[in-house]
C-alpha positions in Angstrom: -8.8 -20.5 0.7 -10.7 -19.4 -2.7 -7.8 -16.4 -2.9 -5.0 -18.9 -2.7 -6.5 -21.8 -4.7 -7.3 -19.2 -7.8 -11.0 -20.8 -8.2 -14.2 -19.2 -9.1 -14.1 -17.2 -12.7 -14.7 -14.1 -11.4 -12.1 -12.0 -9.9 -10.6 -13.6 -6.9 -10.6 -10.6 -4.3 -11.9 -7.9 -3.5 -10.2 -5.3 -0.4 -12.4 -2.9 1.1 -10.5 0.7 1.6 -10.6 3.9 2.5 -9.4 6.2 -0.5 -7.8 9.9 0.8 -6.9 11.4 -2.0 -6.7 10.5 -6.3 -9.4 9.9 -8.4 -9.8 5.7 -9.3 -10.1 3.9 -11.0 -5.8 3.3 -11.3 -4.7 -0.1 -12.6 -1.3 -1.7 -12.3 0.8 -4.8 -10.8 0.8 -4.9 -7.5 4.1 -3.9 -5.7 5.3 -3.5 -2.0 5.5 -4.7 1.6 6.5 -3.8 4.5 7.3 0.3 4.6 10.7 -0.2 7.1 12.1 -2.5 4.9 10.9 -0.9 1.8 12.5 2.1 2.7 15.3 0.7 4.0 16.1 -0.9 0.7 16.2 2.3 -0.8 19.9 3.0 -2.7 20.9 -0.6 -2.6 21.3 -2.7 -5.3 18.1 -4.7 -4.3 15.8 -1.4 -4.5 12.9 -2.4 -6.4 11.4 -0.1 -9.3 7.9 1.0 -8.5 7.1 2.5 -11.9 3.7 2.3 -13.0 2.7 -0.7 -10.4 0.0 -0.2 -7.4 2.0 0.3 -4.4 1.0 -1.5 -1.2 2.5 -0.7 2.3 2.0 -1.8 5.8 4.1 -1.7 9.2 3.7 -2.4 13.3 4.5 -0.1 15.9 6.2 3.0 14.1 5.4 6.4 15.8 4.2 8.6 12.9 7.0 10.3 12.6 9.6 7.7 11.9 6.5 6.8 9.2 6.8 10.4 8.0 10.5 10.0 7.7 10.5 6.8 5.5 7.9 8.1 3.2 10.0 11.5 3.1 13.2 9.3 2.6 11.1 7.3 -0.7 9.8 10.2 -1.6 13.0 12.8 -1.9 14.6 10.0 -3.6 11.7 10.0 -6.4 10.4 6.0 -5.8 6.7 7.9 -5.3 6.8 8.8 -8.6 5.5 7.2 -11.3 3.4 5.0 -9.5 -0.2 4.2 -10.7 -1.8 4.3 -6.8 -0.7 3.5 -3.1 -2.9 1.6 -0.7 -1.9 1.6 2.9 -2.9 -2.3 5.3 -2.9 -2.3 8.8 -0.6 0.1 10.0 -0.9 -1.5 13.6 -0.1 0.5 16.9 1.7 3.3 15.1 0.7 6.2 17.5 2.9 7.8 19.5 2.7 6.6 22.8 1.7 9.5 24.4 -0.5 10.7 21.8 1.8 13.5 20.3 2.0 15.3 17.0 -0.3 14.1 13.6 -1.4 10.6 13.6 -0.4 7.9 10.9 -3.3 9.0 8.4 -2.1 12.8 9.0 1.4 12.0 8.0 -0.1 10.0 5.0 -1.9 12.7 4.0 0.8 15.1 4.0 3.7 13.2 2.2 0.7 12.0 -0.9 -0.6 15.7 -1.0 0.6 16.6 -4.4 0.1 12.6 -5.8 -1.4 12.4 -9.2 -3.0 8.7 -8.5 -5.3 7.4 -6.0 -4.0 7.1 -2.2 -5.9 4.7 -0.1 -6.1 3.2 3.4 -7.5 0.8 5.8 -7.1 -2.2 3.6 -7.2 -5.6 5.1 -3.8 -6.9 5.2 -1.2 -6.1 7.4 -0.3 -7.3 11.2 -4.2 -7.1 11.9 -7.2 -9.5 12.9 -7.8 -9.8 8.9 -4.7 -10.4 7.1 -5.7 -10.8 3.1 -2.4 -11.7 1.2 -1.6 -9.4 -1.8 -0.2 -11.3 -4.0 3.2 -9.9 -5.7 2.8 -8.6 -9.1 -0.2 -9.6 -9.9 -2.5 -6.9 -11.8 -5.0 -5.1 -9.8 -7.2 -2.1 -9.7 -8.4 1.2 -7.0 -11.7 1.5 -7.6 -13.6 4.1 -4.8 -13.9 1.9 -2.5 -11.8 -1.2 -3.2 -8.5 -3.0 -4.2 -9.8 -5.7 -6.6 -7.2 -8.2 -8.1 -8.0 -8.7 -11.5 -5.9 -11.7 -12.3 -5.5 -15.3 -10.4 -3.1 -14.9 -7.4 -1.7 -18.1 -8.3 -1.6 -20.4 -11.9 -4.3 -23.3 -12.0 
């Protein structure tokens, strides 16, 4: 209730994570969604420019490779560059079903090798148990451990 309402003074959230790769701290608006319609939007007139924000994704019950294939498909198209970090929520029951090929963090791994900014993971939003909002273009920062929003999600 404290994220939505804006109260407090100091900064309103705070996201645990899991960083893989990048050194923090990266600062930017925050960006994203979920990574099958993200993707999906890719070459259409509603494709939204990623430059310089923090990148947020999250998705249910994609095997890893149709993962692989959407990040390939943003990434061949040039929508990873530019960015200022990605952080990866809940990226609920995306295994393959019977437990073939790299898992989800492999695949993440591999498409953000070469990434000049921090890549993260584990972040509590998503279709999980804890579900933090992210607000949408609000300013924010990867720190080593942490997404922290540094504005008010919302205007008091």
């Amino acid at each position: 209730l404290k994220l939505l309402s804006g109260g407090g003074g100091e900064p309103p959230a705070r996201y645990p994570l899991t960083r893989l790769h990048g050194a923090p701290p990266a600062e930017g608006a925050l960006i994203g969604g979920n990574l099958a319609t993200l993707s999906a939007l890719i070459g259409t007139p509603w494709e939204p420019d990623f430059t310089d924000h923090i990148l947020f994704l999250e998705d249910v019950g994609e095997k890893p490779y149709r993962v692989h294939r959407m990040l390939l498909q943003m990434r061949l198209a040039g929508k990873l560059e530019g960015l200022r970090g990605v952080v990866f929520g809940g990226m609920q029951e995306c295994v393959h079903p019977q437990g073939l090929g790299p898992g989800v963090d492999d695949v993440i791994r591999d498409i953000f090798r070469e990434a000049d900014y921090p890549v993260a993971i584990d972040a509590p939003f998503g279709h999980q148990a804890l579900n933090m909002p992210l607000p949408l273009g609000v300013h924010a920062r990867i720190t080593e451990n942490a997404l922290e929003l540094l504005d008010a999600p919302v205007l008091a």
